[in-house]
KOLROGU-54149 format. One record per residue: x, y, z negated of N, C-alpha, C in turn; residue in three letters. Coordinates in steps of 0.05 Angstrom, whole numbers, always signed. Example, Ala and Ser with C-alpha at 12.3 -4.5 7.8 and 13.67 -1.06 7.14 Angstrom:
R    n.u    n.v    n.w   ca.u   ca.v   ca.w    c.u    c.v    c.w res
R   +264   -114   -156   +246    -90   -156   +264    -66   -156 ALA
R   +257    -45   -142   +273    -21   -143   +258     +1   -157 SER
% end
This chain:
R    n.u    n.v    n.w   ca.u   ca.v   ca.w    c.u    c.v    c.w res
R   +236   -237   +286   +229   -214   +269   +246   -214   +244 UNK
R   +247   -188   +235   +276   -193   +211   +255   -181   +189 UNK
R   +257   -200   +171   +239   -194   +135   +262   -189   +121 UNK
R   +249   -163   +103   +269   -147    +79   +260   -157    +65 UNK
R   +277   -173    +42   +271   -181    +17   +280   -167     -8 UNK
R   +259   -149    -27   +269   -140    -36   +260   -151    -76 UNK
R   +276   -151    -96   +275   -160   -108   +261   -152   -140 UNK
R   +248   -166   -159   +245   -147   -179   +251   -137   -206 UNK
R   +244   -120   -217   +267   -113   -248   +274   -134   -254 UNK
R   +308   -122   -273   +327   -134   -276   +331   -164   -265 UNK
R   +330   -163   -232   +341   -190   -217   +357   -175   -202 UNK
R   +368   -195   -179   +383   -184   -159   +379   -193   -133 UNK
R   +387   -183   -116   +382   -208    -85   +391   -227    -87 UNK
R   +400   -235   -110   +415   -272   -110   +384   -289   -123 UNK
R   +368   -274   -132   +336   -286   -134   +322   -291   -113 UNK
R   +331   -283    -93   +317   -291    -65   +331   -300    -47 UNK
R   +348   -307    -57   +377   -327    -36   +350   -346    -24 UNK
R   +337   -366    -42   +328   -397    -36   +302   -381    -16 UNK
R   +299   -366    -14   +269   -357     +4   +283   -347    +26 UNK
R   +295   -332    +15   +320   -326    +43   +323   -344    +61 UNK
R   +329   -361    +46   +335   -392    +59   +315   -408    +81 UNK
R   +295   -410    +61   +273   -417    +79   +270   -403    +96 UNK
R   +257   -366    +98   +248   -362   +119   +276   -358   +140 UNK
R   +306   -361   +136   +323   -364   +167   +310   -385   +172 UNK
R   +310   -405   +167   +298   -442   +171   +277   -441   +190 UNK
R   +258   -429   +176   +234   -419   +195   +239   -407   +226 UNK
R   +266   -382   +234   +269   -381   +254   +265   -345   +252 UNK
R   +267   -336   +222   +270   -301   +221   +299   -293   +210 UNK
R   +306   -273   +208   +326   -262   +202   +322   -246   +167 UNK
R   +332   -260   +158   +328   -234   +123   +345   -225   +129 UNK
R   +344   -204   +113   +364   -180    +93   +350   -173    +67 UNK
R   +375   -168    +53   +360   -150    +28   +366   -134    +20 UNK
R   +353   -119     +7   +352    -88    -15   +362    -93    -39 UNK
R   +379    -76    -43   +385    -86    -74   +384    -61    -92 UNK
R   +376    -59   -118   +378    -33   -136   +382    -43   -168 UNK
R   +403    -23   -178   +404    -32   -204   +381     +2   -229 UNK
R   +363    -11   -241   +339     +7   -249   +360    +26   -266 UNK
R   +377     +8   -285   +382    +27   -295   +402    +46   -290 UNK
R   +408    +47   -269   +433    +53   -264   +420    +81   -243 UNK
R   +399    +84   -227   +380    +95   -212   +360   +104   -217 UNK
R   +350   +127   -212   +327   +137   -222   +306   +130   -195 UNK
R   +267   +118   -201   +266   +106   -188   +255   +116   -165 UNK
R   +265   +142   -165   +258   +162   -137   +282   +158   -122 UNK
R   +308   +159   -132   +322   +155   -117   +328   +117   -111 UNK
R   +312   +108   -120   +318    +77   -105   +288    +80    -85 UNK
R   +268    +95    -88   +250    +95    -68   +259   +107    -50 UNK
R   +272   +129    -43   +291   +149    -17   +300   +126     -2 UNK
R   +319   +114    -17   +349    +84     -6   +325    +66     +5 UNK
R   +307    +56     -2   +287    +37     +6   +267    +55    +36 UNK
R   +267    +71    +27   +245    +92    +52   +264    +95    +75 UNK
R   +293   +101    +75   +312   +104    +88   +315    +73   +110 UNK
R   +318    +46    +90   +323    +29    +95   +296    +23   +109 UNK
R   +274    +23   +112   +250    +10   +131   +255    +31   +155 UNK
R   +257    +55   +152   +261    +71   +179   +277    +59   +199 UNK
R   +309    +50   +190   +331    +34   +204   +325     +3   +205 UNK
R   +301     -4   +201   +292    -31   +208   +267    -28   +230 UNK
R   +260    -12   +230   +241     -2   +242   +250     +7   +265 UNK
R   +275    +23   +273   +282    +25   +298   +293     +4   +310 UNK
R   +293    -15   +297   +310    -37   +311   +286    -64   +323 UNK
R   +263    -56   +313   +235    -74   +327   +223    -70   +303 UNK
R   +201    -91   +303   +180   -102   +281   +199   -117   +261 UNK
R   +186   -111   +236   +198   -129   +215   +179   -132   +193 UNK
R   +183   -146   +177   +172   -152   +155   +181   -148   +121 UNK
R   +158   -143   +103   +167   -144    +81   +168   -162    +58 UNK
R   +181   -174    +51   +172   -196    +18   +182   -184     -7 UNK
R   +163   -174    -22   +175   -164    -48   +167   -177    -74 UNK
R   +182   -184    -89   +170   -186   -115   +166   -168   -138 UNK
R   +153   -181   -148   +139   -150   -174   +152   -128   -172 UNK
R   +166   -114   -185   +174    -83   -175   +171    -69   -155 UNK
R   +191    -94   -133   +195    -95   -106   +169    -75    -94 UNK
R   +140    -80    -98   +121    -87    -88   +105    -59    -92 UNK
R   +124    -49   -112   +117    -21   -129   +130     -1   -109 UNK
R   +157    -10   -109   +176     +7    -92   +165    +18    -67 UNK
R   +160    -20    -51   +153    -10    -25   +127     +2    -18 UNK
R   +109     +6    -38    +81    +27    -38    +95    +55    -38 UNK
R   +115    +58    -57   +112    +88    -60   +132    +98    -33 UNK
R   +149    +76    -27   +176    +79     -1   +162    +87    +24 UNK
R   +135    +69    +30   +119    +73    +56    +94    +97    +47 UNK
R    +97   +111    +24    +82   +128    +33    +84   +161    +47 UNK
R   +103   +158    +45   +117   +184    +72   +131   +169    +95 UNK
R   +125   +146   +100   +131   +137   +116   +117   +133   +147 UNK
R   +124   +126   +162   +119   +123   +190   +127    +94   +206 UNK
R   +147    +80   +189   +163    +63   +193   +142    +38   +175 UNK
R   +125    +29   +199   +102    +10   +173   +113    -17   +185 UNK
R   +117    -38   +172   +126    -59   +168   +107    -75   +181 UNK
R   +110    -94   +196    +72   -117   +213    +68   -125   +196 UNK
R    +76   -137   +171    +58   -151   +145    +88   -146   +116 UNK
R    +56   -145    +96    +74   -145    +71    +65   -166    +57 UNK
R    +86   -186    +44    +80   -209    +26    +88   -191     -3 UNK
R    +68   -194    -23    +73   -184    -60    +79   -206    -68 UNK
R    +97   -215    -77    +93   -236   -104    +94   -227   -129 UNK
R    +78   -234   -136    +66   -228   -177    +78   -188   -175 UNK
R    +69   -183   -158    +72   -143   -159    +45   -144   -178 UNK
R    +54   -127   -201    +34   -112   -216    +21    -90   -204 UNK
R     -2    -95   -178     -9    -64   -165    -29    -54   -184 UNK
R    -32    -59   -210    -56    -44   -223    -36    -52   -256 UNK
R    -36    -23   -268    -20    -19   -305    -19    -52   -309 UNK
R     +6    -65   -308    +14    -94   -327    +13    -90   -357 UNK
R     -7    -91   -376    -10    -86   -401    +22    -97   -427 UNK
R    +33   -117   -404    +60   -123   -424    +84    -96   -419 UNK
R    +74    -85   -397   +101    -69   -394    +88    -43   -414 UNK
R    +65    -42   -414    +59    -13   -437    +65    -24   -469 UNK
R    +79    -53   -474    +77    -61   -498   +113    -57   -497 UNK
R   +125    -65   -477   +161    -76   -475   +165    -35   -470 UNK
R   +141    -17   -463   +163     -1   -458   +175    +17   -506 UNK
R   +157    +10   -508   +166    +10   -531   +185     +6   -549 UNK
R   +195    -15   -540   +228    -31   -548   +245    -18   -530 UNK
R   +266     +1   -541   +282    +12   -526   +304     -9   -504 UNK
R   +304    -25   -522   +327    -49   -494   +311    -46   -463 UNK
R   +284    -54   -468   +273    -55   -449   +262    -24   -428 UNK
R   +271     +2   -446   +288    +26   -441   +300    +34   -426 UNK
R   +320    +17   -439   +346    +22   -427   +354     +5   -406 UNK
R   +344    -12   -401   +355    -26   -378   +338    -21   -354 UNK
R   +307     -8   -364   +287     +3   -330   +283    +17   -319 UNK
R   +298    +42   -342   +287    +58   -338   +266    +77   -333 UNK
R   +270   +101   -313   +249   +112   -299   +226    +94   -286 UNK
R   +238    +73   -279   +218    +51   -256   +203    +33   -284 UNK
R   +214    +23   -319   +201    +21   -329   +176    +36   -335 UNK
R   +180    +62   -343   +165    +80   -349   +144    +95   -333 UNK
R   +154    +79   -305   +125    +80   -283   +105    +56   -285 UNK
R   +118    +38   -294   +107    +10   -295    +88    +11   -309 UNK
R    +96    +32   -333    +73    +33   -358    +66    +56   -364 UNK
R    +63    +65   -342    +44    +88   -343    +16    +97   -321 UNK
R     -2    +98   -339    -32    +97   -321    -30   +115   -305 UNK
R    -20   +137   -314    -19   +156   -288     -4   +152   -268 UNK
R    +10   +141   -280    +40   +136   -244    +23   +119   -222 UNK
R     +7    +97   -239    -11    +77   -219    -35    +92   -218 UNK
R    -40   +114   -225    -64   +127   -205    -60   +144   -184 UNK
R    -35   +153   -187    -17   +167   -171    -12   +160   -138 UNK
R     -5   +126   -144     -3   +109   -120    -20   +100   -103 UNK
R    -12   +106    -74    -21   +107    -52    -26    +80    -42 UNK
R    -49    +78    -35    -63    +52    -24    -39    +43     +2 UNK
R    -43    +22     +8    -20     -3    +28    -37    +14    +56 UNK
R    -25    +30    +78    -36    +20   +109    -20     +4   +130 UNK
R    -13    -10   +110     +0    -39   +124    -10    -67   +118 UNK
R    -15    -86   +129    -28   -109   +122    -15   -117    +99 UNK
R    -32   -128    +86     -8   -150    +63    -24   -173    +50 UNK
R    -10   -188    +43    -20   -212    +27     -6   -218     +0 UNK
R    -22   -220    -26    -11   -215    -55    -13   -255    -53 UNK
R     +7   -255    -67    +12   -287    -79    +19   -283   -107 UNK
R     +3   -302   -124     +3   -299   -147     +8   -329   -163 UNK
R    +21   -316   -190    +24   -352   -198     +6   -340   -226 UNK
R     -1   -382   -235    -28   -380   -255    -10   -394   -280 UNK
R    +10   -402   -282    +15   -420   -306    +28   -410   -329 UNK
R    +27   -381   -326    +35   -362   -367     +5   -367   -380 UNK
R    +17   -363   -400     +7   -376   -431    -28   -358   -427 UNK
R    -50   -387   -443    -69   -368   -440    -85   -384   -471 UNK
R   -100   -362   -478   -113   -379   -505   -122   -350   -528 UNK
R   -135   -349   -541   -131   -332   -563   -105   -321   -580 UNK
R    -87   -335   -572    -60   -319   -578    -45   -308   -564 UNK
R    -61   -306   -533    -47   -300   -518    -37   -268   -508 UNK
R    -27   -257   -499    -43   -223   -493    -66   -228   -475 UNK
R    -57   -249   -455    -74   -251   -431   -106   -264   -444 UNK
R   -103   -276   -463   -133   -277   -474   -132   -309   -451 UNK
R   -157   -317   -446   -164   -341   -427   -158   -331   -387 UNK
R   -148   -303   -390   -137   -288   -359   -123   -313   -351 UNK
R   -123   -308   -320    -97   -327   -298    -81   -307   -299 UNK
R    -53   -323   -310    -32   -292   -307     -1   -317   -295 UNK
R    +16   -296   -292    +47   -322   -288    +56   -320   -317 UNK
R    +55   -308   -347    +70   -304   -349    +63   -267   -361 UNK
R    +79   -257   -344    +83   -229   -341    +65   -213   -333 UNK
R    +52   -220   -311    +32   -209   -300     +8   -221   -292 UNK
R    -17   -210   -295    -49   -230   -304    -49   -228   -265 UNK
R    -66   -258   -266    -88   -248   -239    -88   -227   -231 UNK
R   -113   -213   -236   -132   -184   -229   -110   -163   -225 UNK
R    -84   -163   -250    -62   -140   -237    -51   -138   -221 UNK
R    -52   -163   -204    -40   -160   -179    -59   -154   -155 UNK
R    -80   -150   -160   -102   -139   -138    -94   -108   -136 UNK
R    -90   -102   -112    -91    -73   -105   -117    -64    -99 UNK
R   -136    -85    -89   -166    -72    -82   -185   -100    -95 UNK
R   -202    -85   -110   -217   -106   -120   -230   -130   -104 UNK
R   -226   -119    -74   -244   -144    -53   -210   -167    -49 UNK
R   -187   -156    -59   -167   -172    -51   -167   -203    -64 UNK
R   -152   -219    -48   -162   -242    -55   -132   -256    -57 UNK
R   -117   -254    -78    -93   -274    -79    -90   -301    -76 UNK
R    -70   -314    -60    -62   -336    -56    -49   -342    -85 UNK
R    -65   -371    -90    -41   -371   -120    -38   -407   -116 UNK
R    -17   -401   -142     -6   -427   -137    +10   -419   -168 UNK
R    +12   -449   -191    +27   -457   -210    +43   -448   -215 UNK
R    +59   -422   -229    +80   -417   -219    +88   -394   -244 UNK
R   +110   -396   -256   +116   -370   -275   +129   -350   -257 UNK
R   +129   -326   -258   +129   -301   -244   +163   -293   -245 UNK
R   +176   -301   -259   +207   -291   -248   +217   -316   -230 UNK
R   +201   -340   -225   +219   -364   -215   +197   -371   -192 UNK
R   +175   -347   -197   +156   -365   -165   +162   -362   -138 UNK
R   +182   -344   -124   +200   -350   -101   +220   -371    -99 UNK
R   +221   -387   -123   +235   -415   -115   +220   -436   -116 UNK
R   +196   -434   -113   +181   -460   -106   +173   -460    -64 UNK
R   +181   -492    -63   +177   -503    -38   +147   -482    -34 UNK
R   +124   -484    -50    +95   -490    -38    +92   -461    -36 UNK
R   +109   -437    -49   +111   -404    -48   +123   -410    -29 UNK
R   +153   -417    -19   +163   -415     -1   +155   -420    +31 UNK
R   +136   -436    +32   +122   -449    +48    +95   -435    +58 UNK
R    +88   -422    +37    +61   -401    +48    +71   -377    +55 UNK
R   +101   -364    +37   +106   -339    +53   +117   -347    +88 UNK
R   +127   -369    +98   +128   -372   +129    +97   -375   +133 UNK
R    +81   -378   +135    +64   -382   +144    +39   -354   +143 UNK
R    +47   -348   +128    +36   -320   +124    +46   -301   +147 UNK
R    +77   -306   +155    +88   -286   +176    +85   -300   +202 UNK
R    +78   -322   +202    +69   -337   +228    +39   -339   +237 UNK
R    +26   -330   +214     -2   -316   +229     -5   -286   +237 UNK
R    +14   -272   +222    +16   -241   +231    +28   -245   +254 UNK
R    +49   -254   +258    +64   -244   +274    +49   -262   +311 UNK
R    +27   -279   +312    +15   -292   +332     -6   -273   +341 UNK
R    -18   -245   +317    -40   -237   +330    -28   -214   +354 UNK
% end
C-alpha cells in the first residue's frame, strides 16, 4: 500500500524523510506532498492535495500520515472528495482552534510566512466550517510542551504547540500519545513505530 506523507507549516518533506524511512522498512511505499504556505493560497494547496489523493486512488488503496497542518489540509482536500484513503494517521493536527496560532497570528512574521492557511488556523469560523473525517483515522499526540501557571497551556497535555484536547476531532476520540515536542514527534523510533502498526491493523481488516 503506498502512504502520502504530507507535512506541516513552515517544514518540508525533508521532515518526514526518517518516517519515510521507517514505513519503506516496514514493506509500504511513501510519497510526499509538498506546499510552500506562503507562497500558496490555502485553497489552492487544498485543489494540488484533492488532485493528488484522486491519482493515488486510482492506482489502489493508500494511506495518509499528516502532521499538524497536513491534517487540516487533508480534511478540507477529502471533503469533495471520493478518493477516501483506508486510514488516516494526524500527528499533533490542531482539529479544534490551537489557541497559540490566534496569539502568533498577530505578529505579522508569522503573517507572512502562513498565510491564508495561518489565518484558517486561527480562525473559529474556518474550524466550524470543517467537515468531519469519513475516513478512519488515528490522532497521535505528544505530551512534553511546557505546562504550569506560566504556561498558555495552564497544567493541559500539549507538545509544545498544540494541547491534548486540540487534537481531538470528536470528543469520544482517544489519542495515542507519547513524550514528544510537536515539530520533532515524527522522528521518534516509538511515533515511528506506532504509525506502522497503526497501518498494519487497517490494512489486515
Amino acid at each position: 500500500m503506498k502512504i502520502l506523507l504530507v507535512h506541516g507549516l513552515g517544514r518540508t518533506p525533508m521532515s518526514m524523510m526518517g518516517l519515510a524511512y521507517s514505513l519503506d522498512q516496514s514493506g509500504y511505499q511513501t510519497e510526499f506532498f509538498s506546499y510552500t504556505a506562503f507562497a500558496e493560497s490555502y485553497e489552492q494547496i487544498v485543489t494540488r492535495l484533492r488532485n493528488r489523493f484522486q491519482m493515488l486512488s486510482n492506482k489502489g488503496p493508500y494511506g495518509i500520515v499528516a502532521h499538524s497542518l497536513g491534517g487540516i489540509l487533508t480534511r478540507s482536500a477529502l471533503s469533495l472528495s471520493r478518493s477516501f484513503p483506508r486510514h488516516i494517521v494526524m500527528l499533533g493536527t490542531p482539529n479544534q482552534p490551537p489557541r497559540l496560532a490566534k496569539i502568533a497570528w498577530n505578529l505579522w512574521p508569522f503573517q507572512w510566512f502562513s498565510g491564508t492557511s495561518g489565518a484558517n488556523l486561527a480562525s473559529s469560523e474556518f474550524y466550524a466550517s470543517l467537515p468531519h473525517l469519513h475516513a478512519s483515522y488515528t490522532i497521535i499526540a505528544g505530551t512534553s510542551g511546557p505546562r504550569g501557571p506560566w504556561s498558555p497551556f495552564g497544567m493541559e497535555l500539549n507538545d509544545g504547540l498544540v494541547a491534548l484536547n486540540e487534537t481531538r476531532l470528536l470528543e469520544s476520540d482517544q489519542p495515542i500519545t507519547f513524550p514528544g515536542i510537536h515539530g520533532f514527534m515524527m522522528n521518534q523510533a516509538t511515533v515511528q513505530t506506532a504509525v506502522a502498526q497503526v497501518f498494519r491493523h487497517t490494512s489486515s481488516k
